[in-house]
C-alpha positions in Angstrom: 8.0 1.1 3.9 5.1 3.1 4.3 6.6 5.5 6.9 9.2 6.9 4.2 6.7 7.0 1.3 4.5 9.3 3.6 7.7 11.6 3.6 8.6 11.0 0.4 4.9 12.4 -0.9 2.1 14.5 0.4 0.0 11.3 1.5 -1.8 10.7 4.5 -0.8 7.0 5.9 -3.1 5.5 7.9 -2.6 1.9 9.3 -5.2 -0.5 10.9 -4.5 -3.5 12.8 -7.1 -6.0 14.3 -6.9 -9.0 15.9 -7.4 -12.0 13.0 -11.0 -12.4 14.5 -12.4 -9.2 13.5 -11.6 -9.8 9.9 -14.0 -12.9 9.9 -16.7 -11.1 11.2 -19.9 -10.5 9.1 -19.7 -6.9 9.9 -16.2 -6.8 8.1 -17.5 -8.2 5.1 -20.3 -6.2 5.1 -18.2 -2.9 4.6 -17.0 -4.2 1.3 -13.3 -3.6 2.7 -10.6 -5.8 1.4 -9.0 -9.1 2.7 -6.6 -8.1 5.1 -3.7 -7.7 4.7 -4.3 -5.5 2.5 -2.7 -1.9 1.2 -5.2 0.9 -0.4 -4.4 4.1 -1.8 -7.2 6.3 -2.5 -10.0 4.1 -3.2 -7.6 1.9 -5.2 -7.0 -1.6 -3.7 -3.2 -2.7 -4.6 -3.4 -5.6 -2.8 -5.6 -7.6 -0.7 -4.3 -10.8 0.9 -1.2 -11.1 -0.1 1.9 -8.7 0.7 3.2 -6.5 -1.5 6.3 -4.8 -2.7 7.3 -1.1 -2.2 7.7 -0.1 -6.1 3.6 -1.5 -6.2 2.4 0.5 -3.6 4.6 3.8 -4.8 3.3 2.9 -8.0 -0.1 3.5 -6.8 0.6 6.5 -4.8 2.1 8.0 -8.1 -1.6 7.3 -10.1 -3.5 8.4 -7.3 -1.2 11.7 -7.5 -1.5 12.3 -10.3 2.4 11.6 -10.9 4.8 10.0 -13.5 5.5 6.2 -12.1 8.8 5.9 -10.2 11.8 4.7 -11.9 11.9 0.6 -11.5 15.4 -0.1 -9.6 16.9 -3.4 -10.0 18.8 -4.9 -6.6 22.4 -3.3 -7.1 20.1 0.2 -7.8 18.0 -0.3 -4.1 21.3 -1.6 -2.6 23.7 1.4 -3.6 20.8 3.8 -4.0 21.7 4.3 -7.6 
C-alpha cells in the first residue's frame, strides 16, 4: 500500500521496523511516538495500534497536501478499478 501511494503523490515514505521489545522500552515512550503499529503522515497520527485501510491513510496524505479527499470506491470500484 504505501509503496504505490508514494508514486501516486509527492510524499516521502519512510518505514520503521523494530523488534516488539523496543516498543516497550521507556525510551520509546519517552519520544511521545505512537503505539506501534502505527501510520503517520506529517505530524498527523492516522492510526496507532491498530491497522488501517488504504482510503484512511490516502485520506490523510490528501489533508496533509493540501488536496481534495480521494473519491471513496466501493469493492466492484477497487476490484475493476472503476
Amino acid at each position: 500500500m504505501m509503496p504505490r501511494l508514494g508514486e501516486k503523490y509527492d510524499v516521502e515514505i519512510e518505514t520503521v521496523s523494530k523488534p516488539m521489545q523496543e516498543y516497550h522500552t521507556d525510551e520509546y515512550f519517552e519520544q511521545d511516538l505512537p503505539v506501534a503499529p502505527a501510520v503517520m503522515v506529517g505530524d498527523e497520527v492516522v492510526v496507532e495500534g491498530a491497522n488501517v485501510d488504504e482510503y484512511t491513510v490516502e485520506e490523510a496524505i490528501c489533508r496533509h497536501l493540501g488536496l481534495q479527499p480521494p473519491e471513496k470506491k466501493g469493492f466492484l470500484g477497487r476490484m475493476f478499478g472503476s
